[in-house]
N, C-alpha and C positions, 0 to 999 in steps of 0.2 A: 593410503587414503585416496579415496575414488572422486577425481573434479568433478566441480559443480557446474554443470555445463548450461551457459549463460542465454538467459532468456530475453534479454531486452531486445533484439529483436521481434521477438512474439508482443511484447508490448508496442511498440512503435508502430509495426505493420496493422496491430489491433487501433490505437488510435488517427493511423493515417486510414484508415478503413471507415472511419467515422468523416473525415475531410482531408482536403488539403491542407498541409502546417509545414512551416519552418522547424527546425531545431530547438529554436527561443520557445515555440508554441508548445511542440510537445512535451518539452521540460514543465512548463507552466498545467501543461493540462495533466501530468500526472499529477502536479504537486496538489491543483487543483482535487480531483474527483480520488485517483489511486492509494494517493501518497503515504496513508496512513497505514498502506499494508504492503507497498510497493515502491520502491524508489529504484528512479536513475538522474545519472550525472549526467551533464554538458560532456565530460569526457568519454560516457559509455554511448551515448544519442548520435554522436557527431561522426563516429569514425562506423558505427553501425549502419547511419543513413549512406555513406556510401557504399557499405559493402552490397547493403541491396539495391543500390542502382546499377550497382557491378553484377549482380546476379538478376538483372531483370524484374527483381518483385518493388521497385518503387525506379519512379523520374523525378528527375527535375524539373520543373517547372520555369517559364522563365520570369522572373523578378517582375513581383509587381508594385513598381514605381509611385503608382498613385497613393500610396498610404504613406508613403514617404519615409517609410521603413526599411525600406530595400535590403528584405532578408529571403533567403536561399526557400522557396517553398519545396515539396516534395508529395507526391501524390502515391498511395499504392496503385498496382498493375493488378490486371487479373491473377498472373501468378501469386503473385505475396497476397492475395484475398487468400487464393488456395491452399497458398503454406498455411497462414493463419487460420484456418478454416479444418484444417485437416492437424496440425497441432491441439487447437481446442478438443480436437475429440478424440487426442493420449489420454491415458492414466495421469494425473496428476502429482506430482514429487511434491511428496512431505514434507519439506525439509527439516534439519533439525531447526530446532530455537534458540536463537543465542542471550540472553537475559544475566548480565550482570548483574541485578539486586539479588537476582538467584541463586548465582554463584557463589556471594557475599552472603547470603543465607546459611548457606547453606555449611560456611567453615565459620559459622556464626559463634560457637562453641571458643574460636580464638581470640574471642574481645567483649566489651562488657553485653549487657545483654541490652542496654539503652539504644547502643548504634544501631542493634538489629531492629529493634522498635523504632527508631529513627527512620530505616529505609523502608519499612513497613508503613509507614505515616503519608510519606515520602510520593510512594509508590500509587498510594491509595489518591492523593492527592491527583497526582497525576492520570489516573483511570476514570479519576469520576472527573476532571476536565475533558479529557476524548470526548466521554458519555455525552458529555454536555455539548460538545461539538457536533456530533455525531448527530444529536437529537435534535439539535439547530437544523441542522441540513434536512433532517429528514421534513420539520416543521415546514421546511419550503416549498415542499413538492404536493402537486394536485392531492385533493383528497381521494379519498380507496372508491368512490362512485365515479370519479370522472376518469373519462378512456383517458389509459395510460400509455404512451409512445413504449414500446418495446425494451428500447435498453434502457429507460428509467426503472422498468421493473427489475432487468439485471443491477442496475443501481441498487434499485430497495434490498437489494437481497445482503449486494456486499453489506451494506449501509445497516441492515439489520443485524448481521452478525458481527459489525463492528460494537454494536448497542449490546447485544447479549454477550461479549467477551470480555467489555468492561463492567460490566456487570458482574459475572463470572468470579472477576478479578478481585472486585472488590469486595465480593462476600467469601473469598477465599484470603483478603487481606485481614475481614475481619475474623475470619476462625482461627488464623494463626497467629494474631493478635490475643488473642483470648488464650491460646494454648500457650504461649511464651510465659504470656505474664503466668496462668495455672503455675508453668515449671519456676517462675522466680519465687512463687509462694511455698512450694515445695522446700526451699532450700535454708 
């Protein structure tokens, strides 16, 4: 099986690209804007901010005091613009999806059929909360007439297709809702 060769650095260098930020900040700002389709740790953030100081594509900064925060900031270089600049425009990796309700779906046949309608309930529950977060976020942003700053549009877009996946999701929660119970009538 062929590794999955890790991309948090292209996130980091992408949002030190936007400013200067700590460690704390960029954990925050994915969790912030990304999170929902992209996650890193304090342990993937920390030990990456150094290797690109090591490799020239970010500095350090020296501690700014006055916030009284006195955390480690980090700035990208021209380099790490470039890597990240010249990454953005690969092919993008697929990756597989990993979904345990799916799984659990899927050897559904092993247990009554209630549990699978359970995680189907569940699931559904859960997609149309995002939806609803999703659509908060987006409720926040200028409307479609007023000039929009560049990467909010890159926003709208993730942010759009976070909207149409649970969407997606949920009228696929309800067809196979509809199709289970069909097979328990069946029986």
């Amino acid at each position: 099986m062929r590794k999955r060769k890790s991309r948090t650095k292209y996130a980091i260098l992408g949002f030190l690209a936007g400013k200067p930020r700590s460690g704390y900040d960029l954990k925050k700002a994915v969790e912030k804007s990304v999170g929902f389709f992209w996650s890193e740790s304090y342990g993937q953030i920390y030990p990456i901010l150094s290797r690109l100081v090591e490799d020239g594509m970010a500095v350090r900064l020296d501690k700014d005091k006055s916030t009284g925060r006195n955390r480690q900031q980090y700035a990208i270089t021209p380099s790490g613009l470039e890597e990240v600049q010249n990454w953005i425009k690969l092919t993008a990796d697929y990756q597989s999806h990993r979904n345990e309700m799916l799984l659990k779906l899927f050897f559904g046949n092993l247990t009554d059929l209630d549990t699978s309608l359970r995680h189907l309930r569940d699931y559904r529950n859960h997609q149309q909360q995002l939806k609803q977060t999703f659509e908060g976020f987006k409720s926040t942003l200028p409307q479609s007439g007023s000039p929009q700053h560049t990467q909010q549009i890159f926003f709208l877009a993730t942010l759009n297709y976070g909207i149409a996946l649970t969407e997606a999701s949920i009228k696929w929660v309800d067809d196979t809702t509809h199709l289970l119970n069909g097979k328990s009538n069946d029986n």
